[in-house]
N, C-alpha and C positions, 0 to 999 in steps of 0.2 A: 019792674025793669024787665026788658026784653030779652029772655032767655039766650035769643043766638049771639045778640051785643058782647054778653058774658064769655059765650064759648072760646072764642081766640084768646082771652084774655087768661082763661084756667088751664089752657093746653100751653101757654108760656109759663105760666109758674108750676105746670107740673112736669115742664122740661128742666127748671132749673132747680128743681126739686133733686130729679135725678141725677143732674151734674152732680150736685152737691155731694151728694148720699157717696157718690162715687168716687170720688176725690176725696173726700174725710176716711176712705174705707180701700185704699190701694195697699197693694204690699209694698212692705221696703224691698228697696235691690240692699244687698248686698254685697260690698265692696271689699275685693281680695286684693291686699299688698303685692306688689309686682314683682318679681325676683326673677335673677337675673341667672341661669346657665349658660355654662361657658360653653364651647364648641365641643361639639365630637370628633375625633379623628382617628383614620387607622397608623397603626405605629405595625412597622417590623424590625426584629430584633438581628439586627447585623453581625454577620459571624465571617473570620476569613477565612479560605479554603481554596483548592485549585481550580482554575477555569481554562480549559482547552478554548483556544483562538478560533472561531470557525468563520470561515471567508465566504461572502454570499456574492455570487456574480452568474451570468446567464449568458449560451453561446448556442449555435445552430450547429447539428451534426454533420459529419464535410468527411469526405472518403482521406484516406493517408496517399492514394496510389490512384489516380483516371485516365484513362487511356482512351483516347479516338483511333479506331480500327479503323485502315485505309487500307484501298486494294492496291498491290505492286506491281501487280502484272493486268493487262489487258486478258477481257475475256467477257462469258456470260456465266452466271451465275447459276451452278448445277446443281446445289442442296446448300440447304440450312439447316443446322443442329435444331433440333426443339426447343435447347435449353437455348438457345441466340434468340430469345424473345426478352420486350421487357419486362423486370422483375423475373428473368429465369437466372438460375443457378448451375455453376459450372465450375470445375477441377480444373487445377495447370494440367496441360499437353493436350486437353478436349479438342476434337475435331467440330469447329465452330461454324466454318465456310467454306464450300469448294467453289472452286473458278474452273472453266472445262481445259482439262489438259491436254487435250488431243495435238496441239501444233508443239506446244511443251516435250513430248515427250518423241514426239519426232526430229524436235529440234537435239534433243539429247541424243539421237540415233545416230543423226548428222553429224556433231561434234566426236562424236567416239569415232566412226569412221574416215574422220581426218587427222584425228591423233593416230589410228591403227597406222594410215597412207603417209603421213609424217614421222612414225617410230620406223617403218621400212625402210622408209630415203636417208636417215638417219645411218641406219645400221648397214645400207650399201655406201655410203657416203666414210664412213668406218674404215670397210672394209677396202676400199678403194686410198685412204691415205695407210694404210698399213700394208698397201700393196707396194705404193710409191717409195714408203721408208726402206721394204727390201730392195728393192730396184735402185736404189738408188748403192743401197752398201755393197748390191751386186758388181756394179759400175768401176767398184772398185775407186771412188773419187775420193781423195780425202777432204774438201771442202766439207765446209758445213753449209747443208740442204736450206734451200729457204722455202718460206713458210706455203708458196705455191707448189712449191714440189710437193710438200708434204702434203698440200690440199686443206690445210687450215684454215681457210678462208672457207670452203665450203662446207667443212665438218662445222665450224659455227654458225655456219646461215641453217645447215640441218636440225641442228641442235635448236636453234631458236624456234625453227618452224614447228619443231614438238612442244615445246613451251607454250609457243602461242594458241595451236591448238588445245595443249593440253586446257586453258585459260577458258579458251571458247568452251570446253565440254562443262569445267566446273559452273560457269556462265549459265549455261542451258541447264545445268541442273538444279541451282538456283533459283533458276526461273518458276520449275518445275515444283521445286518445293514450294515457293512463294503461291503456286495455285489452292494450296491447303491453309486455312488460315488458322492456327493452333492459341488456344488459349495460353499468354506469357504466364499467371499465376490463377489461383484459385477467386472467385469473383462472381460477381450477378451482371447483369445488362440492365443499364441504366438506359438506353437508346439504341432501338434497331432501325437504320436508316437503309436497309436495301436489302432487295429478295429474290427468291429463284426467278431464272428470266431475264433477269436484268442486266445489261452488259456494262462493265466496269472499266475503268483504263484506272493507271495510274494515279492514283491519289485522289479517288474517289472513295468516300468516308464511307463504312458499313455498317458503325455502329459504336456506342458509347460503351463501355465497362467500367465498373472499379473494383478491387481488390477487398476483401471481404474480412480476413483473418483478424483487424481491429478498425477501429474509425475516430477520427480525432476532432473535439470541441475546442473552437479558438475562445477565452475567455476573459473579457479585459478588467482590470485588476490598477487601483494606483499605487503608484510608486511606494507609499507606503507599507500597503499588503503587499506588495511583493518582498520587500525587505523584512517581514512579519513569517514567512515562508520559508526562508531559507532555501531559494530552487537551486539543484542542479543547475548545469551550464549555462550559466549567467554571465559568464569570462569565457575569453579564448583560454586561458589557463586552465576551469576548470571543468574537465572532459572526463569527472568521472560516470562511469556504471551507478551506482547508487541509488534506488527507485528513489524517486519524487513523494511529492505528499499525496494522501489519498484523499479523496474525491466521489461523491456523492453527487450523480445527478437525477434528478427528477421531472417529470410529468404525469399526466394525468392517466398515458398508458399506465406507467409503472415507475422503476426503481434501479438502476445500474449502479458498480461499482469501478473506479477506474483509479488512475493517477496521473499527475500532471509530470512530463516528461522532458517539458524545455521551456523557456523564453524565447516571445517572435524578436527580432533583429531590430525595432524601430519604435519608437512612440510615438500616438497617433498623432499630429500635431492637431487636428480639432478637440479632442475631449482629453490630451495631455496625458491618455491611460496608456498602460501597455498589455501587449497579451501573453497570456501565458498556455499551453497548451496539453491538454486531457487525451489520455489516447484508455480506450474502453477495448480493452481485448475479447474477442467469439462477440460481438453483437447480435450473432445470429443464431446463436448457441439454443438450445431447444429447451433448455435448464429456465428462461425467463421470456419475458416479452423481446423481441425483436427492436434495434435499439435502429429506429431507419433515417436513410440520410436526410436532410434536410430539417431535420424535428426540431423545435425549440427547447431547451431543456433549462432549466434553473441549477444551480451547481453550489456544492456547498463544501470548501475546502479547508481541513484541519492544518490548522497553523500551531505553532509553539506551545506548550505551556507554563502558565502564567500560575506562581505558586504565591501563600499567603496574601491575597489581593480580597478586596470584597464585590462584590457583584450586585450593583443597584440598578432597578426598574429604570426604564428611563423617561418613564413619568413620572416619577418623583423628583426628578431634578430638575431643576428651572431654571430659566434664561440665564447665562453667565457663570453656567458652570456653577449653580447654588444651591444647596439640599438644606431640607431641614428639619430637624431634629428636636426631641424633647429630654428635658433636664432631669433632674430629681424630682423637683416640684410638680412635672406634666408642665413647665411651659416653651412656648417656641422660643426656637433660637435658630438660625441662618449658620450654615457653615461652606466656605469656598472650599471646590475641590479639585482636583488636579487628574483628569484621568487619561490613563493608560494605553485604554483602549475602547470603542465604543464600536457598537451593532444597533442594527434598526430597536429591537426592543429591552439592549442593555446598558450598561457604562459601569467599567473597571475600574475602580477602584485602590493604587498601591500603598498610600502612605494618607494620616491625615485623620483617618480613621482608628475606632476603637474596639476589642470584642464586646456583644450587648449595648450600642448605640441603638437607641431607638430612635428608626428615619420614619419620616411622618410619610406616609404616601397617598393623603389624601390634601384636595386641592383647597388650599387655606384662604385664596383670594388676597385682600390687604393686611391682614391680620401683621400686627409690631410684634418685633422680636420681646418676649416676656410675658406675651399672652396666656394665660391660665384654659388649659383647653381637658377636656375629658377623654381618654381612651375608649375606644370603641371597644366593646363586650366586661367593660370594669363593672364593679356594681353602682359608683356614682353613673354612669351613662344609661342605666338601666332604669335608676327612678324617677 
């Protein structure tokens, strides 16, 4: 027989030779019974104690006192202070602005020399009805003088005409001082709007200031925390002195202390809040960072305290006001609760609760109340 006929025929059965050999000759698998561990969770062991209220709200800084300098008198403008620039610093009574006095104080020369020529006419005008009085008792008349004899008519036209003058001199020196423009209180410049050269009349703006000594944050707050605060002057009735709560604001400059010193008069009708008001005394104080107008600041206000209460994460509690807790056994169980008071990452707890409740604060998903669950770091959760 044809040896190549053969060859296909011995290279198929020494392929199933090998199946064979191979499949007679497999290891067993080995099959483990499946067993079942319950979940892990973390558990914290609830204790009650006191919790200070603190209020979180955020306000932009705004002077207490701004003033627009306006010139009163006509004139050109003959010096500026250095510190009358913006962001400069300046004292009450600072010589800020002059206006050129020169017609001012001419005018003040005028006015005295018509009160002098008025007090003269006066005091002949005087001496002229007390000339008349004796002339007249000279006369020997017993009537009684009327009031032209005596010249009272002109004693009072004289009389007036010092008045009036005198009016015009104070006028003219008013004037006069009006060319100095003096700082009202202690302050920076917020806005310099005019400079040497420049002629001014009346009520032409020179520059913006505000008042330096504190600065006030408007903060809005609901009705709730406001009633959690306890503020001063919240009534016409109640006008006492008594500092406010204290007040923590912050940024990324830095760190103030302050306190809240009133309620605004209104509530906002879009957002139903109302504000309440921070005043931060020396802003400018050399002791910390500069607290400057306009800043955005975050604010963090001590409210009341709140004694025997418990204090839960506020990720542990779920939808509907519901926490949940394990038994003796380690299993869940759901508990409603009622709280007091809540902050972005807490919720207060008064009543409901127990000392040594362990609340589960890890997320259970659907898990039924009665679940057999493991403690995180026990020795069952470790093997």
């Amino acid at each position: 027989m044809n040896i190549r006929k053969l060859l296909p025929i011995l290279i198929l059965l020494l392929g199933a030779a090998i199946i064979w050999y191979l499949m007679s000759n497999r290891p067993e698998v080995k099959r483990h019974a499946k067993t079942h561990r319950p979940p892990v969770v973390e558990v914290v062991a609830l204790q009650p104690g006191d919790y200070r209220i603190k209020i979180a709200s955020q306000g932009t800084v705004i002077p207490h006192t701004q003033t627009t300098l306006v010139a009163e008198v006509r004139g050109k403008l003959t010096a500026i202070a250095d510190s009358f620039r913006s962001g400069g610093f300046f004292d009450k009574g600072d010589l800020l602005v002059t206006i050129d006095d020169r017609d001012y104080r001419n005018a003040v020369t005028i006015a005295e020399a018509e009160l002098a020529k008025a007090q003269v006419a006066l005091n002949q005008e005087q001496a002229r009805a007390e000339q008349a009085r004796i002339d007249w008792e000279r006369l020997g008349n017993g009537d009684r003088p009327s009031d032209l004899v005596l010249r009272k008519p002109q004693l009072a036209s004289a009389r007036a005409a010092v008045a009036a003058a005198g009016a015009r001199l104070r006028q003219a020196q008013t004037d006069l001082d009006r060319t100095r423009l003096v700082a009202p209180y202690s302050g920076r410049v917020l806005e310099k709007k005019a400079d040497i050269g420049q002629f001014v009349t009346p009520g032409t703006p020179l520059g913006t200031i505000y008042a330096t000594d504190y600065v006030e944050i408007e903060l809005p707050l609901s009705e709730q925390e406001i009633l959690e605060l306890n503020l001063p002057l919240a009534t016409a009735e109640d006008r006492s002195k008594a500092a406010g709560p204290v007040v923590v604001l912050r940024n990324r400059s830095g760190e103030w202390q302050g306190r809240i010193v009133r309620v605004t008069g209104a509530v906002d009708t879009r957002t139903r809040q109302q504000y309440v008001v921070a005043r931060v005394d020396a802003p400018y104080a050399a002791a910390h960072q500069p607290l400057q107008l306009g800043q955005f600041v975050t604010a963090e206000i001590a409210g009341r305290t709140l004694t025997d209460v418990y204090v839960l994460p506020r990720s542990a509690v779920r939808a509907g006001n519901q926490i949940i807790v394990l038994d003796e056994q380690d299993k869940l169980g759901r508990l409603d609760i009622t709280p007091v008071w809540e902050s972005r990452n807490e919720v207060v707890v008064e009543e409901g609760l127990s000392p040594g409740m362990r609340l589960v604060t890890t997320p259970v998903g659907y898990l039924v109340d009665g679940t057999k669950v493991q403690v995180a770091g026990s020795e069952e959760s470790e093997q």
